[in-house]
mmCIF file as Biopython writes it, N, C-alpha, C and O atoms, coordinates in Angstrom:
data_model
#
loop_
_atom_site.group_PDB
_atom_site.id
_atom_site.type_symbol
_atom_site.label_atom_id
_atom_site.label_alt_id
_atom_site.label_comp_id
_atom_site.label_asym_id
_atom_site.label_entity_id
_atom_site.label_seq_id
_atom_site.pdbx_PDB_ins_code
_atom_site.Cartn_x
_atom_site.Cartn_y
_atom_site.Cartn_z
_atom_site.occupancy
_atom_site.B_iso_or_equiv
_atom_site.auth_seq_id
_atom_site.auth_asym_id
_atom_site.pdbx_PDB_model_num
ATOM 1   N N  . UNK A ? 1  ? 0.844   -1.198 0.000  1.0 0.0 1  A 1 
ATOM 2   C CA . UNK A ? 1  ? 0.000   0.000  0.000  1.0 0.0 1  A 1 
ATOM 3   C C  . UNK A ? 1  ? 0.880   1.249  0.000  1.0 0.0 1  A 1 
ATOM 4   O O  . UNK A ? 1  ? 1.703   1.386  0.905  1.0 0.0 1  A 1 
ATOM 5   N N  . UNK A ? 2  ? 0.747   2.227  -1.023 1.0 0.0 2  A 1 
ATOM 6   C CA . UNK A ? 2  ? 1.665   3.015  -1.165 1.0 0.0 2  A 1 
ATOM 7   C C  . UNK A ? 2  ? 1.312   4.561  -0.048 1.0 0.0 2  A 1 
ATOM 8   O O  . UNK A ? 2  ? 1.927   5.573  0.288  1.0 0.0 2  A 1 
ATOM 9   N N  . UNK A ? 3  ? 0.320   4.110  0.138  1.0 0.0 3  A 1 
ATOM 10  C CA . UNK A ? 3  ? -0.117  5.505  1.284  1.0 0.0 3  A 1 
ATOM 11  C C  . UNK A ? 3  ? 0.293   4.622  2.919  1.0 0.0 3  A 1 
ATOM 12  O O  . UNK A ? 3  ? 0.653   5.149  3.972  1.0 0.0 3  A 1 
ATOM 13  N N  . UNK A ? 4  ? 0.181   3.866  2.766  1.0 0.0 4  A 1 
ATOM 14  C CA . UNK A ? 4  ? 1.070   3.456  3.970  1.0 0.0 4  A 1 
ATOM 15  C C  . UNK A ? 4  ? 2.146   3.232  4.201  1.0 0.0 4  A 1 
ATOM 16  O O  . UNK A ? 4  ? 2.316   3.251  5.420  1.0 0.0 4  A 1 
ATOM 17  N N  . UNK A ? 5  ? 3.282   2.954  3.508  1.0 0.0 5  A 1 
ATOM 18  C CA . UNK A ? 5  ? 4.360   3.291  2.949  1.0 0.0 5  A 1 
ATOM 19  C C  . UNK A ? 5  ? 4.858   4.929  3.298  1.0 0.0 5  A 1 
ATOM 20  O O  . UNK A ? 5  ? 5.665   5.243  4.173  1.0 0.0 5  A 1 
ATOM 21  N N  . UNK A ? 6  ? 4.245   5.726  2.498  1.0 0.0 6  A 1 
ATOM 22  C CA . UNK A ? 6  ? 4.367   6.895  2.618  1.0 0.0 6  A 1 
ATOM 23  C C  . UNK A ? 6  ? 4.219   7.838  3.815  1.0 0.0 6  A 1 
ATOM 24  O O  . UNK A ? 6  ? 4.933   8.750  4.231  1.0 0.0 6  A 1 
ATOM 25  N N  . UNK A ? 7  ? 3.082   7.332  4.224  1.0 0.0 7  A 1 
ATOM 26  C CA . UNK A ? 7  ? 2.877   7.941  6.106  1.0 0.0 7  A 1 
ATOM 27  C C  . UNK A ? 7  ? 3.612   7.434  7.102  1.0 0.0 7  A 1 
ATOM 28  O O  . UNK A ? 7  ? 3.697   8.039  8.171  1.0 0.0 7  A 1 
ATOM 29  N N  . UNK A ? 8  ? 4.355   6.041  6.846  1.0 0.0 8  A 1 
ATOM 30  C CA . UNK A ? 8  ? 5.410   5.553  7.860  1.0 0.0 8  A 1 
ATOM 31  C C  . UNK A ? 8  ? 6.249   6.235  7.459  1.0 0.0 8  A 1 
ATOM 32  O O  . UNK A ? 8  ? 6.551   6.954  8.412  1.0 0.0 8  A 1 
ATOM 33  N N  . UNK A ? 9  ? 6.962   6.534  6.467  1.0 0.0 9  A 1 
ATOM 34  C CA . UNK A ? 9  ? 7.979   7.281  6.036  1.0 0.0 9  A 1 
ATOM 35  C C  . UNK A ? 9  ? 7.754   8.580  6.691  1.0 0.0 9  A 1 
ATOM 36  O O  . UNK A ? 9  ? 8.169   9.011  7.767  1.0 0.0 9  A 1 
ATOM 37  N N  . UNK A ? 10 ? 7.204   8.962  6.033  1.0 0.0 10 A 1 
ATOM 38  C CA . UNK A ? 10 ? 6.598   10.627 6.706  1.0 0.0 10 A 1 
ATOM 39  C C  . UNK A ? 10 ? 7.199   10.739 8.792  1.0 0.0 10 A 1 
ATOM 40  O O  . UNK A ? 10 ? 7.849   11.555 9.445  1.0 0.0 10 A 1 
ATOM 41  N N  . UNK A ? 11 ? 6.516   9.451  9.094  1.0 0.0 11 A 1 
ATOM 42  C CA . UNK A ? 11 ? 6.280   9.282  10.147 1.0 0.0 11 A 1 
ATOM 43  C C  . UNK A ? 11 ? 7.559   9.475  10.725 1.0 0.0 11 A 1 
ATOM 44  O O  . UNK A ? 11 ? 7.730   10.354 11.570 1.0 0.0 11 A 1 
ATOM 45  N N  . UNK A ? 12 ? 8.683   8.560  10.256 1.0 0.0 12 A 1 
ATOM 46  C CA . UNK A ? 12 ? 9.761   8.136  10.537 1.0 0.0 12 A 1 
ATOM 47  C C  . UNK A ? 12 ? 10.852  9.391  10.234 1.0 0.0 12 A 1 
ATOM 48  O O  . UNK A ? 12 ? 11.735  9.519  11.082 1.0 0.0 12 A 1 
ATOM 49  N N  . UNK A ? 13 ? 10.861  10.424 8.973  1.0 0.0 13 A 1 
ATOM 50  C CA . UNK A ? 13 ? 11.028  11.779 9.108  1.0 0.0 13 A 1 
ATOM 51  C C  . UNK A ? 13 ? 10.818  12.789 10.212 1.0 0.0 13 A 1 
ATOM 52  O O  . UNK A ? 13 ? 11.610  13.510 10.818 1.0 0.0 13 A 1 
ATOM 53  N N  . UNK A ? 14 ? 9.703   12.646 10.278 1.0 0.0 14 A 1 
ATOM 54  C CA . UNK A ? 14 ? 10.003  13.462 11.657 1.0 0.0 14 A 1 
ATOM 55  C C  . UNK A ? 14 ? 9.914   13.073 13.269 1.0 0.0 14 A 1 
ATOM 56  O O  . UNK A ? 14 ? 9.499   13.629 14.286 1.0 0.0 14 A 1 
ATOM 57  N N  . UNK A ? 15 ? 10.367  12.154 13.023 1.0 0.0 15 A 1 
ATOM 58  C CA . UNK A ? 15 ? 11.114  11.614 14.406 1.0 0.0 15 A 1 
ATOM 59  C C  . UNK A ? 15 ? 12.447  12.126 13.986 1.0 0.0 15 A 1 
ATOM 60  O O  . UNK A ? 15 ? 12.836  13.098 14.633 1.0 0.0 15 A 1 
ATOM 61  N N  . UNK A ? 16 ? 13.133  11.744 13.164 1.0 0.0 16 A 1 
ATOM 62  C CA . UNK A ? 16 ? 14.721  12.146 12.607 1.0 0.0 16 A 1 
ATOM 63  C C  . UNK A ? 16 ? 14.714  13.084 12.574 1.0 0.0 16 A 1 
ATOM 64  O O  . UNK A ? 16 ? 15.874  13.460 12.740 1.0 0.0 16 A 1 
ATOM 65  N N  . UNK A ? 17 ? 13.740  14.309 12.382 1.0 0.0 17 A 1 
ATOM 66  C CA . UNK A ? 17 ? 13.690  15.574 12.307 1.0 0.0 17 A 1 
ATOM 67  C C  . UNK A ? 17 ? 13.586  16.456 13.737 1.0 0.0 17 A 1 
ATOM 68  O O  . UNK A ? 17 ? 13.996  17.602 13.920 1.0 0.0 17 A 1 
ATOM 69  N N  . UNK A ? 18 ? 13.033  15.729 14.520 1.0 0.0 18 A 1 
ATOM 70  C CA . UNK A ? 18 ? 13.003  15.461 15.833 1.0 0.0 18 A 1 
ATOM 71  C C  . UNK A ? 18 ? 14.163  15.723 16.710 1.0 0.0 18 A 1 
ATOM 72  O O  . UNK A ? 18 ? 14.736  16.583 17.379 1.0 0.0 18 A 1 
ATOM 73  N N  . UNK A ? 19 ? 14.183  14.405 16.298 1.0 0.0 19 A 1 
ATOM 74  C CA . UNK A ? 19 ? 15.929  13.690 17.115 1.0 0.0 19 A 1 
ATOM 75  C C  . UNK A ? 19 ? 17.340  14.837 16.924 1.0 0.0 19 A 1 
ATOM 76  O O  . UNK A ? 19 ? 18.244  15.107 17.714 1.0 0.0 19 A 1 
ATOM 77  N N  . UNK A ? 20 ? 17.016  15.406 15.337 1.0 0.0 20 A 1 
ATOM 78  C CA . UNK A ? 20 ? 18.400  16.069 14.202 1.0 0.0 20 A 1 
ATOM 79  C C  . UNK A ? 20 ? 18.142  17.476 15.298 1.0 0.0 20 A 1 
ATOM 80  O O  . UNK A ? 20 ? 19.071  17.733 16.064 1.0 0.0 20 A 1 
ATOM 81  N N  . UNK A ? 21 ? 16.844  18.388 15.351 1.0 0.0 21 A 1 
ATOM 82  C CA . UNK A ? 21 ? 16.646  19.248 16.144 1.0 0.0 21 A 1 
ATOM 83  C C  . UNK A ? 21 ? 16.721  19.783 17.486 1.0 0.0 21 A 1 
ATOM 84  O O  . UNK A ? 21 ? 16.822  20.897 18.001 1.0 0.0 21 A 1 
ATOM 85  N N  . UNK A ? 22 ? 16.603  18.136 18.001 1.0 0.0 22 A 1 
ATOM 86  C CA . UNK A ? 22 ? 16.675  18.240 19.463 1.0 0.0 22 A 1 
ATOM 87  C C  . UNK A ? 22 ? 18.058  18.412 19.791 1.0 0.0 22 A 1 
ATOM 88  O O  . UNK A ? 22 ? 18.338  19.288 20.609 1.0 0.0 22 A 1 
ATOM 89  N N  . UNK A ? 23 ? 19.122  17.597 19.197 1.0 0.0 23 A 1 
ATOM 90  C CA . UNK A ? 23 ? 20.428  17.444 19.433 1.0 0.0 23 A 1 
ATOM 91  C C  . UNK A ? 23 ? 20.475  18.985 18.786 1.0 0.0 23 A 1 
ATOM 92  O O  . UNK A ? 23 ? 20.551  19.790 19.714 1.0 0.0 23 A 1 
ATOM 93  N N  . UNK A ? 24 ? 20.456  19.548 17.679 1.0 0.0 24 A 1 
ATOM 94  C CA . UNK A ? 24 ? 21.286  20.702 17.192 1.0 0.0 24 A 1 
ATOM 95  C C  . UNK A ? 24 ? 20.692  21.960 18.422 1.0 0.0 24 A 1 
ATOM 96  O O  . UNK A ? 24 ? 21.591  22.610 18.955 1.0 0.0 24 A 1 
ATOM 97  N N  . UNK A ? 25 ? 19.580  22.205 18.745 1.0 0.0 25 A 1 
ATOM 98  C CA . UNK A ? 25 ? 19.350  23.300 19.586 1.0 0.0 25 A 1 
ATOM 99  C C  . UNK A ? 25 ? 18.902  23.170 21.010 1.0 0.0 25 A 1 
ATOM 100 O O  . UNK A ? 25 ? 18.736  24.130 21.763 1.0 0.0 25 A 1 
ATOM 101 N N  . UNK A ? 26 ? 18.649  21.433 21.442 1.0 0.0 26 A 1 
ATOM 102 C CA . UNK A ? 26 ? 19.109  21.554 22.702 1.0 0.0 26 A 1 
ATOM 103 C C  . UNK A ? 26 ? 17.643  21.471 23.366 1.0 0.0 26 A 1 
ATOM 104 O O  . UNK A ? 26 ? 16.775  20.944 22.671 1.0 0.0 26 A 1 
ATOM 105 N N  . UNK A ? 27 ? 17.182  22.069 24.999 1.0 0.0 27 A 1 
ATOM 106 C CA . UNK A ? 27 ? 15.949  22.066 25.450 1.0 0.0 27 A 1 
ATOM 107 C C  . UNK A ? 27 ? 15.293  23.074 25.369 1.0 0.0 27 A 1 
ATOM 108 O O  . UNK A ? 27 ? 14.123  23.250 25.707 1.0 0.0 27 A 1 
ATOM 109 N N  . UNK A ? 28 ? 16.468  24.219 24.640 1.0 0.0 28 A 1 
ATOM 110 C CA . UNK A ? 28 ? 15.728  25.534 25.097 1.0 0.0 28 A 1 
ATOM 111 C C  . UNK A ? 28 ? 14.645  25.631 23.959 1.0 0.0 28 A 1 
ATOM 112 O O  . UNK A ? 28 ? 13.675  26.209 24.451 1.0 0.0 28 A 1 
ATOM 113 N N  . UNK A ? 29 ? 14.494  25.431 23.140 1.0 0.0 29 A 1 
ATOM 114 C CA . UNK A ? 29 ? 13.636  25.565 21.481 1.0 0.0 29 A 1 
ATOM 115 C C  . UNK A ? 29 ? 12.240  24.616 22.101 1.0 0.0 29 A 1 
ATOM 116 O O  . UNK A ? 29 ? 11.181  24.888 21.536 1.0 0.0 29 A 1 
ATOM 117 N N  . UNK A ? 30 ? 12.172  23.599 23.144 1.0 0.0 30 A 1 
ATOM 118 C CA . UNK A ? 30 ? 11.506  22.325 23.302 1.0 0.0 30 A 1 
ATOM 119 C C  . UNK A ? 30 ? 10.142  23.446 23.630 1.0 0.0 30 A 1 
ATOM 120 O O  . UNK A ? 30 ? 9.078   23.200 23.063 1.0 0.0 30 A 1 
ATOM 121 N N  . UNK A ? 31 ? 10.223  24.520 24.447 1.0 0.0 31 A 1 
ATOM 122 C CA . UNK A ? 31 ? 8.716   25.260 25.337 1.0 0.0 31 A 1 
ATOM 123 C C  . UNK A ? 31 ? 8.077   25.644 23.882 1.0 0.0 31 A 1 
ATOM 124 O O  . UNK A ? 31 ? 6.947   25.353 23.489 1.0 0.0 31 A 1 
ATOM 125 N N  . UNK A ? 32 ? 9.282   26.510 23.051 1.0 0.0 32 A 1 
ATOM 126 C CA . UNK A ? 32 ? 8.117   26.887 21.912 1.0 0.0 32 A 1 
ATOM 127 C C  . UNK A ? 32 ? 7.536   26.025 21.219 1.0 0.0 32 A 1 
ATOM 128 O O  . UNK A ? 32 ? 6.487   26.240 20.611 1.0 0.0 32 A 1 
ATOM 129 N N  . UNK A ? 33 ? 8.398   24.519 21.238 1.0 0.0 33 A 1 
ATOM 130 C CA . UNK A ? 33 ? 7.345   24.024 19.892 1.0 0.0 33 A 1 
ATOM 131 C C  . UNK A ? 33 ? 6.592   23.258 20.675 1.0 0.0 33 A 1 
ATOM 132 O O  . UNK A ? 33 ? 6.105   22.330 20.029 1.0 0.0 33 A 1 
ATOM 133 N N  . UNK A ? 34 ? 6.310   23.260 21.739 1.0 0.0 34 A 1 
ATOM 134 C CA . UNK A ? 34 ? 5.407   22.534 22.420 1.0 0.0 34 A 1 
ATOM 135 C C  . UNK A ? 34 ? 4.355   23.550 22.122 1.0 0.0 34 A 1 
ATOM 136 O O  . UNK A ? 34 ? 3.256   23.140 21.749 1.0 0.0 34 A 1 
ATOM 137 N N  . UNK A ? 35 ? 4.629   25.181 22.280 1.0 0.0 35 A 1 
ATOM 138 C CA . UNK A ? 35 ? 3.785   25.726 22.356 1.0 0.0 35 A 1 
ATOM 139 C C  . UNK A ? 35 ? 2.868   26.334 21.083 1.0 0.0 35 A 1 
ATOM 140 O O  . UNK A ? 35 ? 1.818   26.954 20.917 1.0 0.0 35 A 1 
ATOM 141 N N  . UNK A ? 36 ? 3.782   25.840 20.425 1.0 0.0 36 A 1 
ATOM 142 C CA . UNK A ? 36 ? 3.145   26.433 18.696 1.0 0.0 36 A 1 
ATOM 143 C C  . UNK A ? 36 ? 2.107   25.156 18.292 1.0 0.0 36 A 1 
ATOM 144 O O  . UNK A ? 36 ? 0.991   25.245 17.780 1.0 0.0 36 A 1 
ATOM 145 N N  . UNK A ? 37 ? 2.968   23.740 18.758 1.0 0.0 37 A 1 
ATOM 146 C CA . UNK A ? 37 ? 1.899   22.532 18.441 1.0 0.0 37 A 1 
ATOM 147 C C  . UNK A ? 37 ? 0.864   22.909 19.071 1.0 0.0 37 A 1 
ATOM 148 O O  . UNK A ? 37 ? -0.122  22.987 18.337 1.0 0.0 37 A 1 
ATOM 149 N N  . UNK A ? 38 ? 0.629   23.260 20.477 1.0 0.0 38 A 1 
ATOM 150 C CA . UNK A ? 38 ? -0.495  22.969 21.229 1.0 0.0 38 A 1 
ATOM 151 C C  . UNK A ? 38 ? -1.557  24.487 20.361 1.0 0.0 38 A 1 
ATOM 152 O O  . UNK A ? 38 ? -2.772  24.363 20.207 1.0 0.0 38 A 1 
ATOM 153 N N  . UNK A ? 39 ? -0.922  25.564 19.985 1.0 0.0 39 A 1 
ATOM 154 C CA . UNK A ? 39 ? -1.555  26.829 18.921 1.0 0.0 39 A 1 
ATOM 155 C C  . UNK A ? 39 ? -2.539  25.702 18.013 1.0 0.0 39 A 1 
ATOM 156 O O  . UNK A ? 39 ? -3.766  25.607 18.042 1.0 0.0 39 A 1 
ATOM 157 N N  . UNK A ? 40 ? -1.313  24.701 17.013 1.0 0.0 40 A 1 
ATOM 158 C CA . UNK A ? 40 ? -1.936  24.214 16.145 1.0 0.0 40 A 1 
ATOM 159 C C  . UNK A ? 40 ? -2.945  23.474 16.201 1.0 0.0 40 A 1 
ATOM 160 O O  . UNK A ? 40 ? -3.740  23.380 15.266 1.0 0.0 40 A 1 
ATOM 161 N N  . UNK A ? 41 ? -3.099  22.615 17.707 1.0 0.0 41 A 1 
ATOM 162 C CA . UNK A ? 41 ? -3.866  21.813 17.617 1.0 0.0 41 A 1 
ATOM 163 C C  . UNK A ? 41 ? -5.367  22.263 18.100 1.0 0.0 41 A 1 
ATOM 164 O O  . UNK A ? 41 ? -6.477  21.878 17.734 1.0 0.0 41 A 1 
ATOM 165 N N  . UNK A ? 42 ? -4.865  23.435 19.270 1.0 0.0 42 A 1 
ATOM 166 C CA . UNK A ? 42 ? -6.261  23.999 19.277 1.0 0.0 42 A 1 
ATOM 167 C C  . UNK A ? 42 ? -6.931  24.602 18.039 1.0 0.0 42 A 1 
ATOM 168 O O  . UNK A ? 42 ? -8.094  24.322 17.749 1.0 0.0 42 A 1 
ATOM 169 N N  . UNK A ? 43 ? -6.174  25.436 17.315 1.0 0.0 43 A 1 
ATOM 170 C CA . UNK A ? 43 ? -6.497  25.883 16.502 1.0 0.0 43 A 1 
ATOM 171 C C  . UNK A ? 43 ? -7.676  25.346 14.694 1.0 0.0 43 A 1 
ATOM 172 O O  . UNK A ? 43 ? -8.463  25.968 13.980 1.0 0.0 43 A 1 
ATOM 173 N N  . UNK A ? 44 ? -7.021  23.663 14.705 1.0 0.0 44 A 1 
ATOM 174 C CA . UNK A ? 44 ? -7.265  22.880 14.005 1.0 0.0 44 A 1 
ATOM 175 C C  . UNK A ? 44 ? -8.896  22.335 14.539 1.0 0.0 44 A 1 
ATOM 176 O O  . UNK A ? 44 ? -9.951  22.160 13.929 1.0 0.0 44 A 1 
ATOM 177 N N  . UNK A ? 45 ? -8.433  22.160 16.164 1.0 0.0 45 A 1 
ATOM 178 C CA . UNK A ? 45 ? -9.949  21.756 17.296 1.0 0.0 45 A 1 
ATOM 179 C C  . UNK A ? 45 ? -10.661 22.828 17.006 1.0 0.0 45 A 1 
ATOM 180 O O  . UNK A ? 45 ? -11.745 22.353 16.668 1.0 0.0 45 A 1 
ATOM 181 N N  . UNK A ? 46 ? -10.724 23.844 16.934 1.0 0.0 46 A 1 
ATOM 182 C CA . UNK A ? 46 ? -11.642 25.357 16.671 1.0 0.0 46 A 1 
ATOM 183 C C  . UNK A ? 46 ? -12.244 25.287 15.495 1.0 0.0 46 A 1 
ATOM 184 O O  . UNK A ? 46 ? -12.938 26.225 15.100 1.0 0.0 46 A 1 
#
């Protein structure tokens, strides 16, 4: 299934994107994107 395929991939990107971010800038960057996700998700909930 090529859409499942594709969303594990996806999936698996940003964990690595994750992981690549966390190591390059550390804990201090961690409050905002907690705080921009939680923007997005209310925002998406709205």
């Amino acid at each position: 299934m090529p859409a499942l395929s594709a969303a594990s991939a996806l999936v698996g990107a940003m964990v690595l994107l994750g992981v690549w971010s966390g190591r390059r800038w550390g804990r201090r960057r961690k409050r905002a994107l907690d705080a921009e996700a939680h923007s997005l998700r209310t925002h998406r909930d709205g």
